[in-house]
C-alpha positions in Angstrom: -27.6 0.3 18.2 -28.3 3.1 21.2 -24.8 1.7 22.8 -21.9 0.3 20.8 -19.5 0.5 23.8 -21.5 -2.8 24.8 -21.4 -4.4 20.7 -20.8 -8.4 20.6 -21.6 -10.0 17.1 -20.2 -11.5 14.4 -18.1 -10.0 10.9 -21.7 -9.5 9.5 -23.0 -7.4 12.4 -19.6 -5.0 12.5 -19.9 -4.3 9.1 -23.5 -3.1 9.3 -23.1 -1.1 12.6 -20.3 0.1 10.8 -22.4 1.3 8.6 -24.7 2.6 10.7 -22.4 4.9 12.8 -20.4 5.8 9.7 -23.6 7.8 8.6 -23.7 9.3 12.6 -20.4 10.6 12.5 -20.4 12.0 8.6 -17.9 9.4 8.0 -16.9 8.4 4.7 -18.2 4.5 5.0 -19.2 2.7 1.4 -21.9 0.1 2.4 -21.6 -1.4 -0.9 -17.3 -2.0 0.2 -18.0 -2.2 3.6 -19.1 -6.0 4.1 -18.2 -9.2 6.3 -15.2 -9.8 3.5 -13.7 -7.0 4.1 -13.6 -7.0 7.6 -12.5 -10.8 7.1 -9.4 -9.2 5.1 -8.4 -6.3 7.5 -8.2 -8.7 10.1 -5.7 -10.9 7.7 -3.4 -7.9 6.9 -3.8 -6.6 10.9 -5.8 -3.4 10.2 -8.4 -4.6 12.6 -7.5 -6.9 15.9 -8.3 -10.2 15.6 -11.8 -11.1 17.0 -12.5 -13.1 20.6 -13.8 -16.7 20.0 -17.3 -18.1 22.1 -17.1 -21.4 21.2 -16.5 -21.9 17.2 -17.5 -18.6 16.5 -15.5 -15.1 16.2 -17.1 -12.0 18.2 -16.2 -8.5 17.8 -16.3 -5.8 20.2 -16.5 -2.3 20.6 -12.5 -1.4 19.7 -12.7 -3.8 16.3 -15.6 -1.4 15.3 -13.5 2.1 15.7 -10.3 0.2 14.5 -13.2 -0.3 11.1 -14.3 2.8 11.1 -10.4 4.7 11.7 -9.3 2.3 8.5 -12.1 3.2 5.9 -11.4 7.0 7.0 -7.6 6.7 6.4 -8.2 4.5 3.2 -10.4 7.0 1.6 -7.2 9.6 2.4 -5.1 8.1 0.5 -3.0 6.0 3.2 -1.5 2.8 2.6 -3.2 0.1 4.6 0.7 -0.7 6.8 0.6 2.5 7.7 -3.0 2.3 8.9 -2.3 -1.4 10.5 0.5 0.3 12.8 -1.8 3.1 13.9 -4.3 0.8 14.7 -2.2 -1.8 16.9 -0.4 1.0 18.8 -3.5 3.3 19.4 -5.3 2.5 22.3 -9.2 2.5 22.4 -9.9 6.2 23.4 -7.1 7.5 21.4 -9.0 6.0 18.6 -12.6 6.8 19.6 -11.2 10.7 20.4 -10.0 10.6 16.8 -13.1 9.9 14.8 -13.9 13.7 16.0 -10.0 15.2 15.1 -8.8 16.1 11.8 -6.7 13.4 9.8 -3.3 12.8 11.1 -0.6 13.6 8.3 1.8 11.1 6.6 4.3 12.8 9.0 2.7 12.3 12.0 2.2 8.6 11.1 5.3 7.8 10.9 6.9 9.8 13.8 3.9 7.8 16.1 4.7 4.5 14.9 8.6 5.3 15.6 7.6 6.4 19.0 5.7 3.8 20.1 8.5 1.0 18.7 10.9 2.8 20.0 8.9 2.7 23.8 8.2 -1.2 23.3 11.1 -2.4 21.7 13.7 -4.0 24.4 16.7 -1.8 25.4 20.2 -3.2 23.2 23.7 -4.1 25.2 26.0 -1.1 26.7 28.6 -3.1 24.1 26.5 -2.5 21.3 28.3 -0.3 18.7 26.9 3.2 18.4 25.3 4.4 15.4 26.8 7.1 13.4 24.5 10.6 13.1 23.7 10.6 9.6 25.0 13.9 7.8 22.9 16.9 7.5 21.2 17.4 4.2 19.7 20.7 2.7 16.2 20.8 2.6 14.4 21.2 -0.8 10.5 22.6 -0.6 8.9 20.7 -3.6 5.3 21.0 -2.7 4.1 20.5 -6.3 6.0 17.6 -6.5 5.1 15.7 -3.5 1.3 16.4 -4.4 2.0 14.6 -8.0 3.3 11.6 -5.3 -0.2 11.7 -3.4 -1.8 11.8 -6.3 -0.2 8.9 -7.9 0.0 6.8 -4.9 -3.8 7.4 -4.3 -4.2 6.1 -7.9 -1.7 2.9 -7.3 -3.7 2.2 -4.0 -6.9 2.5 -6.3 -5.7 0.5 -8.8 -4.5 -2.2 -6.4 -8.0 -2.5 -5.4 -9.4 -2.9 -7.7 -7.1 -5.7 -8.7 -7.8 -7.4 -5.6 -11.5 -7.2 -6.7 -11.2 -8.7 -10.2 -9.1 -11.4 -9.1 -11.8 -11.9 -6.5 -14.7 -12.5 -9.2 -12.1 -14.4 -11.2 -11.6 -16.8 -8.1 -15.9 -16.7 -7.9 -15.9 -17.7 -11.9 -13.4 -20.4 -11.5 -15.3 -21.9 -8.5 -18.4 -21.3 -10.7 -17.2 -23.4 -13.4 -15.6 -26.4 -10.8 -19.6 -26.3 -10.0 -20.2 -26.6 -13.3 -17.6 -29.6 -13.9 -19.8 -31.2 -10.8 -22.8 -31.1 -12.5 -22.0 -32.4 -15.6 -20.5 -35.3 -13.9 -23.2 -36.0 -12.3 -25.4 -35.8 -15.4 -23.1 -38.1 -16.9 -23.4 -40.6 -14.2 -27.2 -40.2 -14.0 -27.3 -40.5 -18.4 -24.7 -43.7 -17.8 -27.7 -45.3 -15.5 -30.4 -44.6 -17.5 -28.4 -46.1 -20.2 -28.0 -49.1 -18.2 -31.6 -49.4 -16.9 -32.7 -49.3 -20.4 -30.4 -51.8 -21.9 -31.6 -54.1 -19.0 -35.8 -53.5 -19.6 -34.8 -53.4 -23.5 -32.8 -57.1 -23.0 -35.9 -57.9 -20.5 -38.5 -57.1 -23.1 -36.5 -58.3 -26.5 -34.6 -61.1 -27.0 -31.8 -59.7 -28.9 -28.4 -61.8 -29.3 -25.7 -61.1 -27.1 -23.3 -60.4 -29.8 -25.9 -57.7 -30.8 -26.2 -56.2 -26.9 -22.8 -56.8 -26.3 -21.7 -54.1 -29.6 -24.6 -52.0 -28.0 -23.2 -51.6 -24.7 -19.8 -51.3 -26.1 -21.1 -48.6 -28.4 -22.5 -46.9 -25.0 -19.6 -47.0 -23.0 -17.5 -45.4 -25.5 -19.5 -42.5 -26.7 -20.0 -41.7 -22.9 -16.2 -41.6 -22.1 -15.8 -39.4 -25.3 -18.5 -36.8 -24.4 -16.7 -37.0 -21.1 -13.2 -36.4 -22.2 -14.0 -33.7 -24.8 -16.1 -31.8 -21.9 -13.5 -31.9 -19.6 -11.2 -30.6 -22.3 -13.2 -27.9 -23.0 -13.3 -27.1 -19.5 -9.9 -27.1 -19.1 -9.6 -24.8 -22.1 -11.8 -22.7 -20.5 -10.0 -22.4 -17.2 -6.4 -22.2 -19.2 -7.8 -19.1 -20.9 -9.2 -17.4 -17.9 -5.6 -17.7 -16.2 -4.0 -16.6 -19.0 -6.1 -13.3 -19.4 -5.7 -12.5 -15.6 -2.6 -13.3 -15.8 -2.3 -10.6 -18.8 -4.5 -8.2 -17.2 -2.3 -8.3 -14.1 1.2 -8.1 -16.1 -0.8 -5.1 -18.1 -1.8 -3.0 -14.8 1.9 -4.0 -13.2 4.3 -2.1 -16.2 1.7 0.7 -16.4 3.0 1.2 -12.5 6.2 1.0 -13.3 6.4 3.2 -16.3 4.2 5.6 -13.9 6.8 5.5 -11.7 9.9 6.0 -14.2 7.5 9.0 -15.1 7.6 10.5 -12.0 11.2 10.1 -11.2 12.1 11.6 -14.4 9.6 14.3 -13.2 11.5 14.8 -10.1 15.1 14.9 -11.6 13.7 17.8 -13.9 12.8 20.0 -11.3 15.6 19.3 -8.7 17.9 20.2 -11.9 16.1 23.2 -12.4 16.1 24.3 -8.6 19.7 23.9 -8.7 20.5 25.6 -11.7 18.5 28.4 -10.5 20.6 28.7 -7.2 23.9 28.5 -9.4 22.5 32.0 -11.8 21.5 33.5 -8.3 25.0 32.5 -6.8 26.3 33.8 -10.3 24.4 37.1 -9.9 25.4 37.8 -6.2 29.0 37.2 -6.8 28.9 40.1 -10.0 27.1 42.3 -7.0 29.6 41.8 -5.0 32.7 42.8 -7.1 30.7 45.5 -8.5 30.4 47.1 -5.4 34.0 46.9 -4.3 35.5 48.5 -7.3 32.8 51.3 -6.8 34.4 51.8 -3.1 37.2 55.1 -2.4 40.1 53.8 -2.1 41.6 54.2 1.4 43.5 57.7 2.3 47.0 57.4 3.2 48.8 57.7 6.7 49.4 61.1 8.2 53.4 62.2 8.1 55.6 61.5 10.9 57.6 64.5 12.5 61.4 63.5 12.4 63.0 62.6 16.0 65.8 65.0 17.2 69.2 64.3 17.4 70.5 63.7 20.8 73.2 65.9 22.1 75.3 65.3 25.0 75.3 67.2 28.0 79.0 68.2 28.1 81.4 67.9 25.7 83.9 65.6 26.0 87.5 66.5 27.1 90.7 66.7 24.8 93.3 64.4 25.4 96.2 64.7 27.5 99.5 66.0 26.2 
């Protein structure tokens, strides 16, 4: 499309012009992810606006396509898909069309925007409200190898998650695959129960059996239909119990090999902020033995000059002797 400022269509069409000025820009856009079901579910967890409705149908616009294109770009980054919801909502339009030509915005940067912007649009509280206290200073510990082991692990959760969210997606498909399935064989079993019944009828028309005979036949019918009903339906249901049970295993599986990931990297991260700190005690240790080292190197101080000894005072005259 020459013009996208002027796009109308439906989740189909964004995908593929998606798509289209993915590959324009050098953007990282998978067209086998990027379909009408994932648009479908950005709009459910508010990555992109919901669409306009003409009639019974949804149309998207120019902004839903660089809200798509800002959210596969941040996804493939490693962000979680909150974070990119609440830079989508509070972005406006050019904001977001300037960005597809910027560098990434940092975790950091995320998270101070959002604050900014609720802080702008949420309403003003009461003069009575009670102040918050400042919270205390804390030192700052650099722990850049640690905080790329959390990337890395989130980016691997976030993948993982995924591709959950896929397999319980084609387990959904399979279950609605075999309820098509169940249809079916109804159906065959209401099409074999007519037939059955058309040829008992030509067979009675044709032969004169007794009814006692015909009556056991039709009996005989009836009940080996119900049982090929009930033990297909039973194996259906044994079907559907074990698929449940196995996603249901699969899922439990993928959820305490997160957790133990995470116990993993905490314990990780307790190592090295003991070993920081016992590394600043040794250096605190070493400066202090400096320090007294060098003050009983020091001359010890010189003492104070001698003071000259004050004069007696005499008096002027000498006193007169006493009267006789």
């Amino acid at each position: 499309m020459d013009d996208p400022q002027n796009f109308s269509g439906n989740a189909a069409d964004l995908a593929a012009l998606a798509i289209e000025r993915g590959r324009a820009y050098g953007l990282p856009v998978d067209p086998d992810k990027t379909n009408e079901r994932l648009v479908r579910y950005y709009v459910t967890e508010g990555v992109v606006d919901r669409p306009d409705r003409v009639g019974r149908d949804a149309a998207y616009g120019y902004r839903h396509l660089l809200q798509l294109l800002t959210a596969r770009r941040m996804a493939q980054a490693g962000i979680s898909l909150a974070v990119i919801a609440e830079h989508n909502r509070s972005a406006l339009t050019r904001v977001l069309e300037e960005g597809l030509d910027k560098p990434l915005p940092t975790q950091a940067e995320l998270l101070v925007g959002s604050f900014i912007h609720r802080k702008h649009s949420a309403p003003r509280a009461a003069s009575t409200a009670m102040p918050t206290p400042a919270p205390s200073p804390r030192p700052s510990m650099a722990l850049p190898d640690v905080l790329d082991e959390v990337r890395r692990f989130k980016a691997d959760v976030v993948a993982k998650m995924e591709l959950m969210h896929e397999q319980e997606a084609l387990a959904m498909a399979s279950l609605g695959d075999l309820g098509d399935q169940v249809r079916a064989l109804h159906q065959m079993i209401d099409l074999l129960a007519g037939q059955s019944a058309k040829a008992v009828v030509a067979l009675q028309e044709q032969v004169e059996f007794p009814m006692a005979a015909l009556s056991e036949r039709m009996a005989y019918l009836e009940k080996d239909v119900y049982s090929r009903t009930l033990e297909t339906e039973h194996k259906l249901h044994a079907v559907l119990s074990e698929s449940m049970a196995s996603l249901t295993c699969a899922r439990q599986t993928d959820m305490s090999d997160v957790v133990r990931a995470i116990a993993e990297l905490e314990d990780r991260v307790m190592q090295r902020l003991a070993d920081i700190q016992a590394r600043q005690a040794q250096d605190t240790e070493r400066l202090l033995a400096l320090l007294k080292s060098l003050q009983s190197a020091a001359p010890p101080p010189s003492p104070p000059p001698p003071t000259a000894p004050a004069e007696a005072h005499t008096p002027a005259h000498p006193a007169a002797p006493p009267a006789a």
